[in-house]
RODO-2510 file (C-alpha; in nm, 4 decimals, decimal comma):
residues 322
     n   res          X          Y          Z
     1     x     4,4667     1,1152     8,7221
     2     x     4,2942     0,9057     8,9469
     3     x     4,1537     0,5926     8,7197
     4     x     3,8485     0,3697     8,7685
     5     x     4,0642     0,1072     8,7113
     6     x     4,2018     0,1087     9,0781
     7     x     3,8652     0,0338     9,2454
     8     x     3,8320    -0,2406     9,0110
     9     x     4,1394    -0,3271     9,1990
    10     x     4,0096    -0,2431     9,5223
    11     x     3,6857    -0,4108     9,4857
    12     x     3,9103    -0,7331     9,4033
    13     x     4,1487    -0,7189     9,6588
    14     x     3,8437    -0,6916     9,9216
    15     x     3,6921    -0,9844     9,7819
    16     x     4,0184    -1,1746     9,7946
    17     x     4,1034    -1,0931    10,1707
    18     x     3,7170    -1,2182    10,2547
    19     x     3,7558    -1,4852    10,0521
    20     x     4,0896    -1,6219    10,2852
    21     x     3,8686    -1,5032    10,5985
    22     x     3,5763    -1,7318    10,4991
    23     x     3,8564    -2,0390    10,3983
    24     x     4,0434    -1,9792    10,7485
    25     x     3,6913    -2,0057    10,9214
    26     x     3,6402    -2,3444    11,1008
    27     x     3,3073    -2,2672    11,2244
    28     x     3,2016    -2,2853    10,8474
    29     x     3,1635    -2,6798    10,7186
    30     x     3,1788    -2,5502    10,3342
    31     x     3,4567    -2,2955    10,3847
    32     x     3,6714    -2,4041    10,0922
    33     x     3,4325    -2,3880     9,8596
    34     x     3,3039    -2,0474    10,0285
    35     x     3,6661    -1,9051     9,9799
    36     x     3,7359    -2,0334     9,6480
    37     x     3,3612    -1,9251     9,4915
    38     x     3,4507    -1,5533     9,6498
    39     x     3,8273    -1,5801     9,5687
    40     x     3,7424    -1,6591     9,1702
    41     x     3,5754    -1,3318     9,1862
    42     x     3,8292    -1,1081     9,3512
    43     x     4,1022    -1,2291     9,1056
    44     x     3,8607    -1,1905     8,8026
    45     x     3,7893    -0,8243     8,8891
    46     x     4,1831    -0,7938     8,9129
    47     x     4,2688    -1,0243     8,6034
    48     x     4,0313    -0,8814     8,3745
    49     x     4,2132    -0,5609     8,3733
    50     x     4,4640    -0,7150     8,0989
    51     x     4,1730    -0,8720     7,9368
    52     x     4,0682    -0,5140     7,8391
    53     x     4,3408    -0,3896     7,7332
    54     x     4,4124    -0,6974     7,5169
    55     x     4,7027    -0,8209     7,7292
    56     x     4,5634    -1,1516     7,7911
    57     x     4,3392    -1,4163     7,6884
    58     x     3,9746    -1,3991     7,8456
    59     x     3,9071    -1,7697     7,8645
    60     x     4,0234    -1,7921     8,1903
    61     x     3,7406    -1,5989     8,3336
    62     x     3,5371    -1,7917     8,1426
    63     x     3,6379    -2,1220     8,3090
    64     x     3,6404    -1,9448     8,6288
    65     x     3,2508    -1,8480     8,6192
    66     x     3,2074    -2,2210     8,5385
    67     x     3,3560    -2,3041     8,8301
    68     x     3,1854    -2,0831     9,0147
    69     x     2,8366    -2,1813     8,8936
    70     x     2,9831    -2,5469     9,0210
    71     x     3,0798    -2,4214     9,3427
    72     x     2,7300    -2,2637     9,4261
    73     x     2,5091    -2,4496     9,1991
    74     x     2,6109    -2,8043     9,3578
    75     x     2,6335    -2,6657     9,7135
    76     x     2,9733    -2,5834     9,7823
    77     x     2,9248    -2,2793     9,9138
    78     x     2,8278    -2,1860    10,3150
    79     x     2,8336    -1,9691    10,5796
    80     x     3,0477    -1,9095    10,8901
    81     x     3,0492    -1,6843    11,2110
    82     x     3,2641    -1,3595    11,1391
    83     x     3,4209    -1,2559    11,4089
    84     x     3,2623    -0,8382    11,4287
    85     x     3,0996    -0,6919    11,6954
    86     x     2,8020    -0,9085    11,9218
    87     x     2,4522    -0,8052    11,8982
    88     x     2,4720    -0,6336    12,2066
    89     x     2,7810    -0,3787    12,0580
    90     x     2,5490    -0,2887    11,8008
    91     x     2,2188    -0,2649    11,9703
    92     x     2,3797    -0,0092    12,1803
    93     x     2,5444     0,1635    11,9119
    94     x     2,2146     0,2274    11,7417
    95     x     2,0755     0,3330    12,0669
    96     x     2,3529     0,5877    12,1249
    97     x     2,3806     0,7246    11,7307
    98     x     2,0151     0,7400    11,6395
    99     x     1,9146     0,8403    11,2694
   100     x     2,3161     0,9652    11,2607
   101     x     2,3273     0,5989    11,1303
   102     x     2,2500     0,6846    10,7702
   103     x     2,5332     0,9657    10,7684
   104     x     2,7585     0,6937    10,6277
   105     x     2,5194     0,5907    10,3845
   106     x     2,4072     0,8768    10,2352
   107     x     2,8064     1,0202    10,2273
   108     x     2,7627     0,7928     9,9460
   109     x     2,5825     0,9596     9,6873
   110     x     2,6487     1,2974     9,8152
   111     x     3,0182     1,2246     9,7165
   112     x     2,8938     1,0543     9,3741
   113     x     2,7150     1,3467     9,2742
   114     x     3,0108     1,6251     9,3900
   115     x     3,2348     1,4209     9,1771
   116     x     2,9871     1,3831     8,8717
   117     x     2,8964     1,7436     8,9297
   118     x     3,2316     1,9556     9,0609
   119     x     3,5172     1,7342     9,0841
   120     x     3,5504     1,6261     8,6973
   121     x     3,6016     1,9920     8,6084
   122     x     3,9290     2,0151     8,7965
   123     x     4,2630     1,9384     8,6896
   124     x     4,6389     1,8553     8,8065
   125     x     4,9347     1,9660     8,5847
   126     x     4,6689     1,9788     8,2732
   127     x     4,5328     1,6472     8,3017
   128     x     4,1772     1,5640     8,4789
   129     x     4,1863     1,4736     8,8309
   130     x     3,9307     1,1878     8,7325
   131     x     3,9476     0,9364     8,4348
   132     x     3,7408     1,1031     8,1579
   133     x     3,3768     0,9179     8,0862
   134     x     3,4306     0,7499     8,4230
   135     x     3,3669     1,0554     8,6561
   136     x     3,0273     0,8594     8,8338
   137     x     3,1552     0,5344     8,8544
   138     x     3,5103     0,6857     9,0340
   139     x     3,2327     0,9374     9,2716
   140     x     3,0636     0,5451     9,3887
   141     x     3,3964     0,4117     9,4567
   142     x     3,5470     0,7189     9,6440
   143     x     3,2390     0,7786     9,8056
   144     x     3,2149     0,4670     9,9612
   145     x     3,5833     0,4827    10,0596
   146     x     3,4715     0,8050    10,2323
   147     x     3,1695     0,6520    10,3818
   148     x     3,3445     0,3632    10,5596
   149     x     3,5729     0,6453    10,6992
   150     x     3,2477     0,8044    10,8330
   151     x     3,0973     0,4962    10,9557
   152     x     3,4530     0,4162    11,1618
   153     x     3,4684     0,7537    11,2982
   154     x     3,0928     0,7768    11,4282
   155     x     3,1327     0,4822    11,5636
   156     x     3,4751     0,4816    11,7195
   157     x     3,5804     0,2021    11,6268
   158     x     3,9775     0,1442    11,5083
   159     x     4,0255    -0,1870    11,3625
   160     x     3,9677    -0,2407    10,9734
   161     x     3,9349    -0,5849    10,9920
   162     x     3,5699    -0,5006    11,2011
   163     x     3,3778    -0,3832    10,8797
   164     x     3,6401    -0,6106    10,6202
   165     x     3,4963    -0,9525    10,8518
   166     x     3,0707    -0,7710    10,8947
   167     x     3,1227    -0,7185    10,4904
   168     x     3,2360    -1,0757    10,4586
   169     x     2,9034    -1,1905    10,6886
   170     x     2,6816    -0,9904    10,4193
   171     x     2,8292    -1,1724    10,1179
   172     x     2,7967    -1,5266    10,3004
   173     x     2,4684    -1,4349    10,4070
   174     x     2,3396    -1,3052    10,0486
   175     x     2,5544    -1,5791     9,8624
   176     x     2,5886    -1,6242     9,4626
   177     x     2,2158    -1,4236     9,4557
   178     x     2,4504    -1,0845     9,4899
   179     x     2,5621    -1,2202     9,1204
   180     x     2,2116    -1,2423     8,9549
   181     x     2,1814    -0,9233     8,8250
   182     x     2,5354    -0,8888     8,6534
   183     x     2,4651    -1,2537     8,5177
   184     x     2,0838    -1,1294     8,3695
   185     x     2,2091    -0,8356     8,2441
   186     x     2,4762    -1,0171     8,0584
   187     x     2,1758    -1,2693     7,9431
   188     x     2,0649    -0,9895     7,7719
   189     x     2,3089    -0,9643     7,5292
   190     x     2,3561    -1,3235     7,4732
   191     x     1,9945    -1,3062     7,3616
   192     x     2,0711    -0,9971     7,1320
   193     x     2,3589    -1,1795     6,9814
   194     x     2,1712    -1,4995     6,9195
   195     x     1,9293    -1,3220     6,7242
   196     x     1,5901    -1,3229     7,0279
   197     x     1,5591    -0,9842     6,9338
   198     x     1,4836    -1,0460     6,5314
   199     x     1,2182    -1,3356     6,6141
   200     x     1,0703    -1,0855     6,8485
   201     x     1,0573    -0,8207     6,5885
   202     x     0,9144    -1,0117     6,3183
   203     x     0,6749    -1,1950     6,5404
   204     x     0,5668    -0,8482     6,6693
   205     x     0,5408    -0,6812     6,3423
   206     x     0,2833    -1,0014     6,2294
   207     x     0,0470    -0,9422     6,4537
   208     x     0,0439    -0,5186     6,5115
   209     x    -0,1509    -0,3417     6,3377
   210     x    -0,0186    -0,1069     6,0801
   211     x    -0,0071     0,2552     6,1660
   212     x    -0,1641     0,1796     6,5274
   213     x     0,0846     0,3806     6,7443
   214     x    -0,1019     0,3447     7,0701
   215     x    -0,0909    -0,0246     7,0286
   216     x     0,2880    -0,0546     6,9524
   217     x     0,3436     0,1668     7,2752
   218     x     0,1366    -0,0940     7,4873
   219     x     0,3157    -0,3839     7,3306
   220     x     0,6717    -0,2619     7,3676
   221     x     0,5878    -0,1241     7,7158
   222     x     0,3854    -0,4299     7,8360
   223     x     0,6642    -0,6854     7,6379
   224     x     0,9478    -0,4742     7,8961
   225     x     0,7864    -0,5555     8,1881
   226     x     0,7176    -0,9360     8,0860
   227     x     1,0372    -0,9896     7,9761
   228     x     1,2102    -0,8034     8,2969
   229     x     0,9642    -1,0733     8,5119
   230     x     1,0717    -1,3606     8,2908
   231     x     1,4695    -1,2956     8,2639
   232     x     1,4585    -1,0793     8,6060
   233     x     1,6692    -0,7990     8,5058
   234     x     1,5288    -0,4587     8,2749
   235     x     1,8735    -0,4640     8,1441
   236     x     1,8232    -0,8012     7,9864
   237     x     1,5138    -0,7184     7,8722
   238     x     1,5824    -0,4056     7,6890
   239     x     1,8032    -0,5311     7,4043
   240     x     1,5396    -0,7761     7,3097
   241     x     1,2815    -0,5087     7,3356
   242     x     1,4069    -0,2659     7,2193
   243     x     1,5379    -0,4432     6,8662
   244     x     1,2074    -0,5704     6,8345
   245     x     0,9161    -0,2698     6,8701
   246     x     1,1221     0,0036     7,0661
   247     x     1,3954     0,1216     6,7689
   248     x     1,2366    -0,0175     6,4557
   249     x     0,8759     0,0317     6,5431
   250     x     0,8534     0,3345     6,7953
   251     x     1,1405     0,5674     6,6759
   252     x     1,1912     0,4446     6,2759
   253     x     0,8659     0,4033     6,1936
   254     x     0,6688     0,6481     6,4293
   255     x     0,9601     0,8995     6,4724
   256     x     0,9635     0,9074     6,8501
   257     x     1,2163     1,0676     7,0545
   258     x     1,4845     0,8377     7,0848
   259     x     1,5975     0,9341     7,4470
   260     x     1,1921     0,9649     7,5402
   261     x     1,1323     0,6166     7,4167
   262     x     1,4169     0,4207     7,5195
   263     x     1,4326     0,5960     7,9045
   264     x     1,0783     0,4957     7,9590
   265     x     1,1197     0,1508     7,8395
   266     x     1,3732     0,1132     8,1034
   267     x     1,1154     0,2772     8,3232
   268     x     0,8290    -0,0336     8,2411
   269     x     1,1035    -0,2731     8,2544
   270     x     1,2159    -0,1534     8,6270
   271     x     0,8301    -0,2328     8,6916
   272     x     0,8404    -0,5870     8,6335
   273     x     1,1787    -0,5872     8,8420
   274     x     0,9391    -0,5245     9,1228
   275     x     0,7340    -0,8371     9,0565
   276     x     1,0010    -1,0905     8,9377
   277     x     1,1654    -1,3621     9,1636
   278     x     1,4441    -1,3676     8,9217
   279     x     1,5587    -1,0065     9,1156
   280     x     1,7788    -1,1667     9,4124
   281     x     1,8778    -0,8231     9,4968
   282     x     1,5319    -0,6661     9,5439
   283     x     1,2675    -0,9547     9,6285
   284     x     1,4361    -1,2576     9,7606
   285     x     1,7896    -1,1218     9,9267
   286     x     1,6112    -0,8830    10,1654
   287     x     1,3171    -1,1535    10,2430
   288     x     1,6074    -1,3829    10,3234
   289     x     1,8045    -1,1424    10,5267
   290     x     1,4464    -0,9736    10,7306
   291     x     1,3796    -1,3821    10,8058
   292     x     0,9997    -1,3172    10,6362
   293     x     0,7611    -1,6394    10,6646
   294     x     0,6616    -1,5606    10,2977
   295     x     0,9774    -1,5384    10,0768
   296     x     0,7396    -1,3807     9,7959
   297     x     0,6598    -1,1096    10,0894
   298     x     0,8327    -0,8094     9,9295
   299     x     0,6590    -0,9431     9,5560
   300     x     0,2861    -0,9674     9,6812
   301     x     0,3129    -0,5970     9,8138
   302     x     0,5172    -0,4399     9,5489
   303     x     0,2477    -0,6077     9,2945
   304     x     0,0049    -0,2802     9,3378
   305     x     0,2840    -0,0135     9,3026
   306     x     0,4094    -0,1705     8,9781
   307     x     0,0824    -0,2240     8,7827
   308     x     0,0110     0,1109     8,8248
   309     x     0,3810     0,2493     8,7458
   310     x     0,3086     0,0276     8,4303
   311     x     0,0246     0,2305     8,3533
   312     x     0,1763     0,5687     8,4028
   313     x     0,4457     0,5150     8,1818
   314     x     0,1773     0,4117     7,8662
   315     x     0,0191     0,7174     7,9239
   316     x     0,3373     0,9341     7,9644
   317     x     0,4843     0,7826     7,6512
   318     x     0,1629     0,8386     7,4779
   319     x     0,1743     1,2328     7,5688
   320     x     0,5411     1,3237     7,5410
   321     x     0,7404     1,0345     7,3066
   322     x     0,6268     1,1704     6,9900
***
């Protein structure tokens, strides 16, 4: 049984042999605290294994994300020259493969979805081939094993350290932003936990007015994409949303569909990750990477497309919720 666990592993073990690239690298003045922000994350991936299971203490990862919010929040962090193929190489690459370039990257989810789809239905010796409940996550991982075996192949080239030192140039050049969303998400909870959600509730349930289902729609809709813009993640949003209006409100007190409500209040909360600054991944990442003069670029035009998302999912809520 092949177990999600082991790309866990791998994803680790890739981290940690970037992590003693970018430390080697002389060309990089911060490449210490480059190796050792990247390396706390490759052995967390690793070490939280026996966390799960109970097997050891999870303080340790909690010290290490305070180390890393040192490392990067006081500027230990930089980035060096990896040592892949020159401009030129890849210019000409592109020139010779065409569109065949997104082959790799769309072996991706074509392997995903055969493994969501066929693969979890097959068995060895009566056991499943993949780890029960984990059959998507294990299609991502194998499918981007498969795709760098694509990518290699179309483009002839031999040596793994080529894409292991260009993957290493992506995480210098995106930095502790690739972290944001795992860290909002995990705000989320925190907020949940702490009780955000309650105030929110009671606040909310003030000021509605009774038996006005139209209204409580707007507000819990509206309140997801605020709340995504404020913490910059739907997934942080959605606990405090949803324990406020969306279950108490929407499906206990107006009997919606609980999978209706709560799919398109991720929907409206994925709108406001199109206007937030908070979203490293989406707004300021690829402005950084693209070089734009505006780093708000990708914000200003994705401000149209996301108002009137907004609005679709009010009125498809309205029609089909309850």
């Amino acid at each position: 049984m092949i177990k999600a666990e082991w790309f866990y592993w791998l994803v680790g073990l890739s981290f940690l042999v970037m992590a003693a690239q970018m430390a080697a690298d002389r060309s990089n003045p911060k490449r210490l605290g480059t190796g050792a922000f990247w390396g706390l994350i490759g052995a967390g991936f690793v070490y939280s294994s026996w966390v799960v299971t109970k097997q050891a203490p999870a303080e340790p990862l909690g010290v290490a994300v305070l180390l890393m919010a040192v490392l990067a929040g006081c500027g230990f962090t930089g980035r060096g020259t990896p040592r892949t193929t020159t401009p030129e190489q890849r210019r000409a690459s592109a020139a010779r493969l065409g569109n065949r370039l997104f082959v790799p990257a769309l072996t991706i989810p074509a392997v995903a979805m055969a493994c969501a789809i066929g693969v979890k239905h097959l068995s060895v010796g009566g056991r499943p081939l993949l780890q029960k409940g984990s059959e998507t996550i294990l299609g991502l991982g194998i499918g981007a094993v498969v795709a760098l075996v694509v990518g290699m192949v179309m483009l002839r080239e031999k040596r793994l350290s080529v894409p292991v030192q260009s993957g290493r140039g992506m995480l210098e050049a995106m930095g502790w932003a690739m972290l944001l969303p795992q860290l909002l998400a995990t705000l989320g909870t925190i907020f949940q936990v702490s009780g955000v959600g309650d105030q929110v509730g009671r606040l909310t349930a003030a000021l509605l007015p009774k038996d006005s289902l139209y209204v409580a729609i707007v507000v819990y809709l509206v309140g997801m994409f605020l709340f995504t813009v404020i913490m910059g993640n739907a997934f942080a949003a959605f606990p405090v949303m949803t324990a406020a209006v969306g279950w108490p409100v929407l499906i206990g007190h107006f009997h919606g569909t609980p999978a209706a409500v709560l799919a398109i209040g991720m929907l409206a909360g994925f709108c406001g990750t199109l206007v937030t600054p908070m979203a490293a991944n989406y707004n300021i990442v690829p402005a950084a990477l693209l070089e734009l003069k505006d780093q708000y670029g990708p914000i200003k035009a994705q401000l149209p497309t996301a108002g009137v998302l907004l609005g679709c999912n009010i009125v498809i809520m309205s029609l089909f919720a309850f």
